[in-house]
FIKOLZA-1660 file (N, C-alpha, C; in steps of 0.1 Angstrom, whole numbers, plus 5000, padded with zeros to 4 digits):
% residues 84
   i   px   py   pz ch aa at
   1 8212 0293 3500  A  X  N
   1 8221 0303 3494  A  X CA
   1 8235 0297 3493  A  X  C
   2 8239 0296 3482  A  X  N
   2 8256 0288 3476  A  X CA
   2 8266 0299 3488  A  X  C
   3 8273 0291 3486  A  X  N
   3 8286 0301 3492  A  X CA
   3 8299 0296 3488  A  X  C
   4 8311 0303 3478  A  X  N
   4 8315 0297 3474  A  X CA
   4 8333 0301 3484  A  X  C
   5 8341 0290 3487  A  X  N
   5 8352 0297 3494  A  X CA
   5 8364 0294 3481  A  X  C
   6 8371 0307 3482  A  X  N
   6 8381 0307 3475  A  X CA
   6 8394 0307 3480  A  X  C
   7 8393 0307 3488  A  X  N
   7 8409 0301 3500  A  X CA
   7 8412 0292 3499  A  X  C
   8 8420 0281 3495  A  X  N
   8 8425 0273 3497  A  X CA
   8 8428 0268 3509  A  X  C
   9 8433 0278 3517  A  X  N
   9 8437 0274 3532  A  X CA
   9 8426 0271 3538  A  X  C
  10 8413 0280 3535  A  X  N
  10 8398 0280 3542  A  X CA
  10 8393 0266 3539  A  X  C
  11 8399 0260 3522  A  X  N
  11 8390 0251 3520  A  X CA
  11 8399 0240 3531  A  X  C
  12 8411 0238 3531  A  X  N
  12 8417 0227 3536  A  X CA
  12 8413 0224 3548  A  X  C
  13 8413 0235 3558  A  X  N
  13 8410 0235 3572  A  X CA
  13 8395 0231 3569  A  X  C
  14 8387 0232 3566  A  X  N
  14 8370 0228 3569  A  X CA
  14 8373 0215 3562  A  X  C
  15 8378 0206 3550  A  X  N
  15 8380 0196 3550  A  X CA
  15 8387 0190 3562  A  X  C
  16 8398 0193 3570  A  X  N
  16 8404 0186 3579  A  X CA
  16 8394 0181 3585  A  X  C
  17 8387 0196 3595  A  X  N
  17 8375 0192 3605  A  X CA
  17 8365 0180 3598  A  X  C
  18 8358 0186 3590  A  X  N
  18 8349 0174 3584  A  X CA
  18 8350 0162 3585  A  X  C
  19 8366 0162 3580  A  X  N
  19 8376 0146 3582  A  X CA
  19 8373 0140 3591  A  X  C
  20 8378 0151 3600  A  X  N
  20 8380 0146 3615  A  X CA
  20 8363 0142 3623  A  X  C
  21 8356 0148 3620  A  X  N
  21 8345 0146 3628  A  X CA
  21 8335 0137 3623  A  X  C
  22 8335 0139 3612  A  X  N
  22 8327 0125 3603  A  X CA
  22 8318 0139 3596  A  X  C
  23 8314 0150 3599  A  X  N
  23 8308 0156 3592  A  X CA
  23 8307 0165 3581  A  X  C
  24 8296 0166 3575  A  X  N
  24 8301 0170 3559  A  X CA
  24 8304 0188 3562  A  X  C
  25 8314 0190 3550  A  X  N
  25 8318 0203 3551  A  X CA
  25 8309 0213 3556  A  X  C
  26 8295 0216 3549  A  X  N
  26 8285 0224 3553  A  X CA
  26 8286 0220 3569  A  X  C
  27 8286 0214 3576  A  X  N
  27 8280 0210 3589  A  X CA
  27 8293 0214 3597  A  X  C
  28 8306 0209 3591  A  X  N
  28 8318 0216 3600  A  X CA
  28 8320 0232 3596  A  X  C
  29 8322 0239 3589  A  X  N
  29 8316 0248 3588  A  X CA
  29 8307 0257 3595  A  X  C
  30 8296 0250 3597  A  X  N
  30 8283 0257 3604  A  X CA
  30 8289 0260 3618  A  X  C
  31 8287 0246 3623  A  X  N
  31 8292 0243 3638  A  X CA
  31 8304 0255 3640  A  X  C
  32 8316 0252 3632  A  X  N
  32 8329 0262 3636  A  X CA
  32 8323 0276 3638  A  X  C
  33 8313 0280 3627  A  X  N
  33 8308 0296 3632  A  X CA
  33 8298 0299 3638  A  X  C
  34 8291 0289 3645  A  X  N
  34 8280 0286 3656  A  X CA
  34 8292 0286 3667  A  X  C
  35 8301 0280 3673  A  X  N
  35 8309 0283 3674  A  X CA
  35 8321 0292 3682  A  X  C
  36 8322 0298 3671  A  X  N
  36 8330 0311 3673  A  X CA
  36 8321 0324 3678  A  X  C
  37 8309 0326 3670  A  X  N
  37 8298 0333 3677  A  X CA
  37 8298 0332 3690  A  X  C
  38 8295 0323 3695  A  X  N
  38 8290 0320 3711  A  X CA
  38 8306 0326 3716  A  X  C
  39 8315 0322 3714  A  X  N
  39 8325 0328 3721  A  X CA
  39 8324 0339 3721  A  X  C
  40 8325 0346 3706  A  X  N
  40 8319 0365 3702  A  X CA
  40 8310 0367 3718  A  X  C
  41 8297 0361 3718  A  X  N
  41 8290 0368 3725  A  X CA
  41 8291 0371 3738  A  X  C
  42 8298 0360 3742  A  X  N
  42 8302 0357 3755  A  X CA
  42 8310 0366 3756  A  X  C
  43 8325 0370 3754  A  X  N
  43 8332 0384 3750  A  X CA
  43 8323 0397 3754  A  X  C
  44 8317 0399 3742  A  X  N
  44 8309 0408 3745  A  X CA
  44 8302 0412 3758  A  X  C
  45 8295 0402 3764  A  X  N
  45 8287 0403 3774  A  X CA
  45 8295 0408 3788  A  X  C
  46 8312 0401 3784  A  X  N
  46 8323 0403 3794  A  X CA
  46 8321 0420 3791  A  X  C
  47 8328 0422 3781  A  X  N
  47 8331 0438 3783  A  X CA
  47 8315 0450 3788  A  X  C
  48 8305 0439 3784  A  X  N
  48 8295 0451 3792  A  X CA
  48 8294 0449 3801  A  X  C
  49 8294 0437 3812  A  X  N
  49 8294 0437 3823  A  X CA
  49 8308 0448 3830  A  X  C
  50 8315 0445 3823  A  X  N
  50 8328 0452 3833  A  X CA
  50 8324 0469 3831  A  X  C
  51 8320 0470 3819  A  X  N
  51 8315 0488 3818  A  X CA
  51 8304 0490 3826  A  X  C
  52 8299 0481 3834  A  X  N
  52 8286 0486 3842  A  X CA
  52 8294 0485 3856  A  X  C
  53 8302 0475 3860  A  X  N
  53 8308 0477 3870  A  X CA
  53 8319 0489 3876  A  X  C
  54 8321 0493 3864  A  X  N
  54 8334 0500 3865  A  X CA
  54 8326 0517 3868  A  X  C
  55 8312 0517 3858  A  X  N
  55 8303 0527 3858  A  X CA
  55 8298 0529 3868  A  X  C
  56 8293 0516 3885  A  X  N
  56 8293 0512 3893  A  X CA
  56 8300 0520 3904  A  X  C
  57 8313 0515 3901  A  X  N
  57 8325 0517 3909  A  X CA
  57 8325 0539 3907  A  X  C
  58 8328 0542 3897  A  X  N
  58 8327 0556 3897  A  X CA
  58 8319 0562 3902  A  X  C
  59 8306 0556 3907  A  X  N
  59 8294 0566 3911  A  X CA
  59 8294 0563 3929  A  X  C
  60 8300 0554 3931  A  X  N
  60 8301 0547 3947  A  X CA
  60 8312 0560 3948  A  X  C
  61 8326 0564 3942  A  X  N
  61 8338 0568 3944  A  X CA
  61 8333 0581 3945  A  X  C
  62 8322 0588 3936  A  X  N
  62 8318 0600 3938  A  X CA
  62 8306 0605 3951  A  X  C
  63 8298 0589 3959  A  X  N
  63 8295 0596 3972  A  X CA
  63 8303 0604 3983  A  X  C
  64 8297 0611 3986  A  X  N
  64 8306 0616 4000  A  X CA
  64 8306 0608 4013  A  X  C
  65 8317 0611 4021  A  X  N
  65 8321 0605 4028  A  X CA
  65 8312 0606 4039  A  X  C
  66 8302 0602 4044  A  X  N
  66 8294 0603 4059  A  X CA
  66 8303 0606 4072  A  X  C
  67 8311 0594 4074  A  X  N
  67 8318 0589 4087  A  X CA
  67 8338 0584 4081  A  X  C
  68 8339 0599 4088  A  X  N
  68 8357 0600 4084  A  X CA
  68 8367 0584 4097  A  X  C
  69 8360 0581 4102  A  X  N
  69 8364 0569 4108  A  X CA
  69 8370 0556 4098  A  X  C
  70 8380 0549 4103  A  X  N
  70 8383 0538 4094  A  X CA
  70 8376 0528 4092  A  X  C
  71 8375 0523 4086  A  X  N
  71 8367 0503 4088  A  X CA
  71 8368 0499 4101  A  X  C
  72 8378 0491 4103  A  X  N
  72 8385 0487 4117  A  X CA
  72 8378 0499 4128  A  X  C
  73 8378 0511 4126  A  X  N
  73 8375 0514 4140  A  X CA
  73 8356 0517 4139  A  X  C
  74 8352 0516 4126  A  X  N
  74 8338 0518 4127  A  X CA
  74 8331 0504 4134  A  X  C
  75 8340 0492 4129  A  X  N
  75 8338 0480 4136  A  X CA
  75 8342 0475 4145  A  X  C
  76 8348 0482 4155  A  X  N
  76 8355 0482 4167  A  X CA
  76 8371 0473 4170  A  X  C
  77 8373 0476 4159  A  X  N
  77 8387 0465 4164  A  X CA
  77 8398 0472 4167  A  X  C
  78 8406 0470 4177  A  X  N
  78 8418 0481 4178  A  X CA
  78 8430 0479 4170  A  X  C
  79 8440 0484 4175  A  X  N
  79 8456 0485 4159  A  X CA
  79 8460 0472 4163  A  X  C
  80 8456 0459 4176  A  X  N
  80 8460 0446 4169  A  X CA
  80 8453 0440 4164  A  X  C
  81 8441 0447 4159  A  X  N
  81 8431 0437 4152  A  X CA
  81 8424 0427 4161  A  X  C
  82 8420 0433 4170  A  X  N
  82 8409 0426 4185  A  X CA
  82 8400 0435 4185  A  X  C
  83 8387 0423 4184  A  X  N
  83 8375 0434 4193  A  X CA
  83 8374 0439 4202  A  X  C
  84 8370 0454 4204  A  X  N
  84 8372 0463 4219  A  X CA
  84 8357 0457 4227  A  X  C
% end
């Protein structure tokens, strides 16, 4: 399938790379949005992961509290931070 670019700037820049890499336009081209994709997905994958942690986090914040004791003293250490 032809693709034709009508940017001049689009065309200059894929000639640069090409230049630069030895490869023909189609192939710098490809590679750039093979590419940029993988970054895209990667992105993506970031923000779902953090909506599952965050969705995580809210359901931990909505258990009730068992044991009104602090950390430190449920683990026995006193106010200088020594085991009793």
């Amino acid at each position: 399938m032809p693709l034709s670019i009508k940017n001049p700037e689009t065309e200059h820049l894929a000639r640069l790379v090409a230049g630069e890499t030895g490869e023909s336009i189609t192939e710098a081209i490809q590679k750039s949005l093979a590419e940029r994709w993988e970054r895209l997905k990667t992105r993506r994958r970031g923000r779902v992961l953090t909506q599952q942690v965050e969705e995580l986090l809210r359901r931990v914040d909505a258990l009730p509290t068992l044991d009104s004791r602090s950390a430190d003293e449920i683990l026995g250490y006193d106010e200088q931070g020594t085991p009793r």
